[in-house]
N, C-alpha and C positions, 0 to 999 in steps of 0.2 A: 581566333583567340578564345580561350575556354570560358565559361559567362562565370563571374564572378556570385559568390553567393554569403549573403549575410545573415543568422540566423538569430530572431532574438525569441524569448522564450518570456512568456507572460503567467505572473503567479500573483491572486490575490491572496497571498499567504508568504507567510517567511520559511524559504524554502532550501536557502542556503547552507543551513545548518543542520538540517537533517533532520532524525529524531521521528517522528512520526509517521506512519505509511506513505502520505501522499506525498509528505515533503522528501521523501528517500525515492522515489519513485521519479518524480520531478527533477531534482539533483543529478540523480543519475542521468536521465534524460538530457540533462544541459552540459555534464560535463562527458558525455558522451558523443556529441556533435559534433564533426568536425570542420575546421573554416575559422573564419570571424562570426563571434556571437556574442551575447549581451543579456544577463539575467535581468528584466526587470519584475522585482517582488515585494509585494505590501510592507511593510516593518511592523508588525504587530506589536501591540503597546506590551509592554512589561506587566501595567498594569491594565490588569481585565475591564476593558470599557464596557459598555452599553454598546445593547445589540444597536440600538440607534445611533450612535455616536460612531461604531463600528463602521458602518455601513457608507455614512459621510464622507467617513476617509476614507474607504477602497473607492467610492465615486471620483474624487478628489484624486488620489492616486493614478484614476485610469485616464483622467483626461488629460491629467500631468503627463502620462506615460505616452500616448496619440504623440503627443508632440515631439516628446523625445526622440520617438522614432522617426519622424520627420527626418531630425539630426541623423541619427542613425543610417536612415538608409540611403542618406545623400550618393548622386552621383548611380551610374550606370550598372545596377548588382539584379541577380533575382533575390527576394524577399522573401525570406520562411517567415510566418510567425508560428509560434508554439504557444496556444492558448491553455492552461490548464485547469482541467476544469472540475477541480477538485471545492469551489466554493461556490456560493449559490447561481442558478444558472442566470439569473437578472446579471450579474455582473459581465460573466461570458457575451450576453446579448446585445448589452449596450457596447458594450468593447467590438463586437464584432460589426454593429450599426454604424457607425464612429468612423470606422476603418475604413468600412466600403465609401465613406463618402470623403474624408481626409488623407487616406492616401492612397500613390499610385505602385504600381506593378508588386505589389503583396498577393502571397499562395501562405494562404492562412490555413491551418491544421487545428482542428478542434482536439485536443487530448483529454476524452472522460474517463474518467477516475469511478463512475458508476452511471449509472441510468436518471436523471435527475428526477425526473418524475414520478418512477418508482418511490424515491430517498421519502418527496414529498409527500406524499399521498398518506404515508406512515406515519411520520412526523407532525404536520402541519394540518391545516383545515382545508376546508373543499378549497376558497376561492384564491388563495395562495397556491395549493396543487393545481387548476385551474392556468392562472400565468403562468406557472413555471415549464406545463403543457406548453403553451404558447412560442415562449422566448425559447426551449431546446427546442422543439422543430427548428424556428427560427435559423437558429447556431448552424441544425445539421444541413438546412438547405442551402446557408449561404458560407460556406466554409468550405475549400476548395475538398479538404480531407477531412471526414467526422469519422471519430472512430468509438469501438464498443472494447469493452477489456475481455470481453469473452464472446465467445459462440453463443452462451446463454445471451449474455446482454444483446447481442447485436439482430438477436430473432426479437426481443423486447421494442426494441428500437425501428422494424422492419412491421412491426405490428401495430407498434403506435403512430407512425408515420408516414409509411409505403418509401422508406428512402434504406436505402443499402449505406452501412457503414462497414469502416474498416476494422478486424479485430486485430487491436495494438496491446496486448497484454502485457501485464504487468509484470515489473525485473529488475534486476539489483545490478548495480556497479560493481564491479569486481575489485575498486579501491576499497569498495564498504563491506566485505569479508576481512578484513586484515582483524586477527587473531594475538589479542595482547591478554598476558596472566592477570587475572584478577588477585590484590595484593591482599585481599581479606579472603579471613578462614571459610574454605568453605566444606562443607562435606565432602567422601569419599563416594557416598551415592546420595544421590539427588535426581529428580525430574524435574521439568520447566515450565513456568507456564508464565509468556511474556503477554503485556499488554495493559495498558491502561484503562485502572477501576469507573475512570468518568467516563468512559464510552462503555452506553449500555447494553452492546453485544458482550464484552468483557464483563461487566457486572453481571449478568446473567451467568455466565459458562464460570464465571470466579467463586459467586456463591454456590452454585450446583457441585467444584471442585472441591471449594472446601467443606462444604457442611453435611457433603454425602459420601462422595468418593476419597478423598484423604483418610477418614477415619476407618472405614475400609481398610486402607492400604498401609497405614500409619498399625495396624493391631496385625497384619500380618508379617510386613516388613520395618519390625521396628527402628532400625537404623536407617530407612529410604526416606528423605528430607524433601518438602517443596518449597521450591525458590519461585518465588512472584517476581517479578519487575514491572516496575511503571507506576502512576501516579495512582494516587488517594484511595488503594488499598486502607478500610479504617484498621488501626490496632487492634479495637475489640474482635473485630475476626480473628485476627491468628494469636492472639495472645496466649499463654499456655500450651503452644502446639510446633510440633518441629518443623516451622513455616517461617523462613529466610523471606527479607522483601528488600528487596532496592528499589527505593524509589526512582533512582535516575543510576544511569549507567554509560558511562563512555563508549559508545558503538562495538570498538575491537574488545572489551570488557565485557559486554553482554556476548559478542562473536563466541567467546572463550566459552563462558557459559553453557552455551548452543552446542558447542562441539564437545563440551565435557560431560552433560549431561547423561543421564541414562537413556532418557529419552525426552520428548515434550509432547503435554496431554494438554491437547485443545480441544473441552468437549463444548463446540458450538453449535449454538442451534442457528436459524435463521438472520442471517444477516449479508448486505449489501455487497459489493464489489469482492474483488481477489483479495485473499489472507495472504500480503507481504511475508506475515511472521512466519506462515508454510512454507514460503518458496526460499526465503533466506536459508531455513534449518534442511532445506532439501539440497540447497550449493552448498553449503558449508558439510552437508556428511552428518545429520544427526537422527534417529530415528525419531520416527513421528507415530503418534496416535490421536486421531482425530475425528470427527464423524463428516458426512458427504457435504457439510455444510461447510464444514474448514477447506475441503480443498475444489470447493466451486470455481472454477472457471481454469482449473488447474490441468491439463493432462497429463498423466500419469504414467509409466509403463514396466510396474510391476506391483504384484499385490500385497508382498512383503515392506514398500517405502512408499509412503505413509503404510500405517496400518488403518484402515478405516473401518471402525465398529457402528452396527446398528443397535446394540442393545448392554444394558451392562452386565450382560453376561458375557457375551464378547471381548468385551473391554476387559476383564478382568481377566480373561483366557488369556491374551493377546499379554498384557504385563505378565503373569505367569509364566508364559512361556520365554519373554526375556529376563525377568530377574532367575529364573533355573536354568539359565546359559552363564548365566551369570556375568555376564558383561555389561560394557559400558554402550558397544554402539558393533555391528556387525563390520567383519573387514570387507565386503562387498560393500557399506555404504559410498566408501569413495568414489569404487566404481560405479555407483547408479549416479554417482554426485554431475560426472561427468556430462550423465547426458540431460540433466537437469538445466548445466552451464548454457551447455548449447539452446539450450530453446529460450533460461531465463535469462540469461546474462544481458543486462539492457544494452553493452555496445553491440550485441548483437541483434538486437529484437531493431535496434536502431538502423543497423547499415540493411536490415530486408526491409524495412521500411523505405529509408532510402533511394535502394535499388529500384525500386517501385515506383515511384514516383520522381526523385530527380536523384543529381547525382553532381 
C-alpha cells in the first residue's frame, strides 16, 4: 500500500494572498503540492505593530502551530514540512528545535528565500549577524532538505558552513500569470517599472530612474510614459512628469501591464535573493532591460531576453534600438517565454523537487 503523505507548509508571514515576492513565491509553492496539505501562516496585523510586539506573536503563532501539527499529522502518513524562510532566521530555528523534539516521523525542508546571514550583516550590527550565523547553520544541519535559491547562494552557504544545500529556485504559479485589462487610461507606449518604494533596493534603482534616466528618455521620446507600481512612491517625485503610479494592483492588472508594456527597466544595483519581478515579465513575454544584478540567480539563454546593460550607454542603445522597431515587445518573446516556463514555472521546479527526494 502506497505510504500516504501529508504536506504542511509553515509561513511567518501572510502568505495567502500574494502580493509581495516571497509571499508569491510561497503561495505558489503550497498550492502547487500535491496530496493533503495545510497552510499554516502568521496573520499580520493591519495595523503596523512594533518590531517587538511583532516578534511575540510569530513566537506565540509557532508554538500554537507545533501543536497543530500534532493534529495534523495524526495517524500513519510521511510528514513534509515546508519551513519558509523568508523571515528572520531565529524564527526558522526555533520552529525547527521545537520540531525535533515534539514530533515524530517529520522530513522537514528548509525553503530560503536568501542567504540569512548575508541579509544580516548589511542590515543589523555584529552581534545580531553573529546569532543569526548561529541559528541558519543550525536550520541547515538539522533539516532533512536545506536549500539555496541559487548557484550563487548555495557556494555562499557551502562557504559559511561546509554543508551542501539544494538550489530550489525561485517560480511563479502559472494561476498567477492570468492577464486581465486594466479599466484605467493608460498610454499607448509606456515602460514598467514594478516594485515597492519602502524596500530599499527599489528606492535606490526608483530614484536613479527617475531623476536621471526618465528625463533622458522623456526629451527624446516624448510620448513614452513611466508607470511605477507598488507602495510609497512620494508625489513630489513624479509630480509634473509623465509618470503613472499605482499604488496597488490586482495581480492579473499588473500581468496586463507586464505584457503591454514596451518594455521594463530594472536598473538594480546590489541586492539580495532572485528578482521575482524578472522572472514573472520573462513567463509572461515581455522584454526586459536590466543590469547583472536584476537577473542574479537567473539563467538565461539568450542575449536578446533580458537585455542586460553595463553602462548607460548601453542602456540607451539597447531602448534605441527597440523604440526604432517600433514595437511593443518582439514576436519571438513568446517563444523564449516557453522555455522560461519550463525551468520557472514553480509546479514544475516543484515535481523535480519532488522526484528527488520523495514522491
Amino acid at each position: 500500500m502506497k505510504e500516504k503523505i501529508k504536506t504542511a507548509v509553515i509561513c511567518f508571514f501572510t502568505a495567502s494572498k500574494g502580493g509581495h515576492g516571497s509571499a508569491e513565491v510561497s503561495l505558489g509553492i503550497f498550492k502547487s503540492i500535491k496530496g493533503q496539505k495545510k497552510l499554516f501562516e502568521f496573520q499580520e496585523s493591519k495595523k503596523k505593530d512594533s518590531l517587538v510586539k511583532s516578534n511575540v506573536k510569530k513566537i506565540f503563532f509557532l508554538i500554537l502551530t507545533i501543536f497543530r501539527l500534532k493534529k495534523f499529522f495524526r495517524g500513519k502518513n510521511k510528514n513534509i514540512i515546508f519551513i519558509e524562510g523568508a523571515s528572520w532566521i531565529g524564527f526558522s530555528f526555533l520552529f525547527v528545535f521545537l520540531s525535533r523534539i515534539l514530533l515524530k516521523n517529520i522530513f522537514i525542508v528548509y525553503h530560503a528565500h536568501n542567504v540569512e546571514y548575508e541579509i544580516r550583516l548589511k542590515k543589523n550590527n555584529i552581534l545580531i549577524s553573529f546569532i543569526s550565523k548561529i541559528f541558519e547553520k543550525y536550520v541547515y544541519k538539522k533539516s532533512n532538505v536545506a536549500t539555496s535559491v541559487s548557484k550563487y547562494d548555495q557556494k555562499i552557504i557551502k562557504n559559511l558552513y561546509g554543508l551542501n544545500s539544494y538550489v530550489f529556485i525561485n517560480g511563479v504559479s502559472a494561476d498567477r500569470l492570468r492577464i486581465k485589462k486594466i479599466r484605467s487610461n493608460i498610454p499607448k507606449q509606456f515602460y514598467l517599472y514594478t516594485g515597492s518604494y519602502l524596500y530599499n533596493p527599489n528606492k535606490i534603482a526608483l530614484d536613479e530612474l527617475i531623476n536621471y534616466i526618465y528625463p533622458k528618455l522623456i526629451k527624446k521620446y516624448p510620448n513614452l510614459y513611466l508607470i511605477v507600481t507598488g507602495k510609497g512612491l512620494p508625489n513630489n517625485l513624479i509630480k509634473n512628469k509623465k509618470i503613472i503610479h499605482f499604488k496597488f494592483l490586482k495581480k492579473e492588472h499588473l500581468n496586463y501591464l507586464i505584457k503591454k508594456a514596451n518594455f521594463l527597466l530594472l536598473p538594480l544595483e546590489k541586492a539580495p535573493g532572485t528578482k521575482l519581478k524578472v522572472i514573472e515579465a520573462l513567463l509572461i513575454g515581455s522584454q526586459i532591460i536590466t543590469t547583472k544584478h536584476g537577473i542574479r540567480g537567473i539563467q538565461i539563454n539568450n542575449s536578446k531576453q533580458p537585455y542586460i546593460y553595463k553602462n548607460y550607454h548601453q542602456l540607451f542603445n539597447y531602448i534605441s534600438n527597440l523604440m526604432n522597431k517600433n514595437i511593443k515587445r518582439e514576436k519571438s518573446l513568446d517563444y523564449k517565454s516557453e522555455y522560461y516556463k519550463e525551468n520557472f514555472l514553480i509546479e514544475n521546479i516543484i515535481k523535480r523537487f519532488q522526484s528527488k527526494y520523495y514522491s
